[in-house]
N, C-alpha and C positions, 0 to 999 in steps of 0.2 A: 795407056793414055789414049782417051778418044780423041783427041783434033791438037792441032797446032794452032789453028787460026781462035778466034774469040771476037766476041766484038765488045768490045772493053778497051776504055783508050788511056793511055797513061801522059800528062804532059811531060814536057823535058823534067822541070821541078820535080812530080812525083817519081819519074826514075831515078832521080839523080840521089833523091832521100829514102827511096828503096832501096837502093845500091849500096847507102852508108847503110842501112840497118840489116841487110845481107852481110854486111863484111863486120859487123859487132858481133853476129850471132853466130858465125862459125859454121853454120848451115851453108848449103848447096842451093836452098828453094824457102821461095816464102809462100804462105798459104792462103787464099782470100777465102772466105765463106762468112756465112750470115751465123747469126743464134738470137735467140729471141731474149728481149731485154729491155729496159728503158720504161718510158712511157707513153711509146708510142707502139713498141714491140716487138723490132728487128732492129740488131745492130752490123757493122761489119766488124769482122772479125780477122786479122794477120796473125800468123804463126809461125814459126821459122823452123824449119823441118826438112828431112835428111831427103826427101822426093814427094812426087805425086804421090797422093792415095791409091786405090784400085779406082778406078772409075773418073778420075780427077781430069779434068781439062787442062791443057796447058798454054799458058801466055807467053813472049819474050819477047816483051816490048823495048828491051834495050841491051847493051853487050855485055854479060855475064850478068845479066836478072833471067833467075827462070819465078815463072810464076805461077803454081798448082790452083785453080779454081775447083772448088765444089762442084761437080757436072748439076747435082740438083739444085742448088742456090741459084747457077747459074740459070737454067733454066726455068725457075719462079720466078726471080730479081734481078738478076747481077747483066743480063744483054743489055748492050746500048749503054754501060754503065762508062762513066769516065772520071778519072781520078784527077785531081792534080794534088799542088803542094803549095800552101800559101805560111808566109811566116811576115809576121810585124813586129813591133817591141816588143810585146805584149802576147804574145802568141804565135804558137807553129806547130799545124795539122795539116792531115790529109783533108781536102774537102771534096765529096763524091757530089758528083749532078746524076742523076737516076731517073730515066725517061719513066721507069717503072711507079715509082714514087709516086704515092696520093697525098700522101703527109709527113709531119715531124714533128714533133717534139719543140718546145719553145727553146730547150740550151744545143737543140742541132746533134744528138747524139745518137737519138732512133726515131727510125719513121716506119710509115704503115706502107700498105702494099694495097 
């Protein structure tokens, strides 16, 4: 693991709904990275998985969330990046603000770089 620190922000909301989907998946760590998708052509990507990769970054934005970052994602897209968690009748997602970000997609699902 290369660093502890990250500069990725999680609101209280999105640890608190990290923490439920840690504790569904039986896993130790959940996984951020990108993959290319959409129609705009990067999407993020969670994975609930037993540790970091080799080379993986790691997050712990709150008490029993560990969080593996991409070190390469992280370093095309993912700095400055901030998470939170919004839910209404009608919907509940993570919604990412990304200093990185040129664009997106009209339904919010992938943007460009």
């Amino acid at each position: 693991m290369a660093s502890h620190t990250v500069a990725i922000t999680f609101t209280a909301a999105a640890i608190a709904h990290l923490q439920r989907q840690l504790a569904q998946a039986e896993t130790s760590w959940l996984r951020l990275s990108l993959r290319r998708a959409g129609c705009s052509g990067l999407e993020y990507v969670w994975q609930s998985v037993d540790g970091p990769y080799d080379g993986d970054l790691v997050a712990r934005p709150g008490d029993d969330l560990n969080i593996a970052v991409d070190a390469e994602d992280y370093r095309l897209a993912l700095g400055g990046l901030r998470v939170d968690f919004q839910e209404d009748a009608l919907a509940a997602a993570l919604v990412y603000s990304n200093p990185n970000q040129k664009g997106s997609c009209g339904c919010g699902v992938s943007f460009t770089m």
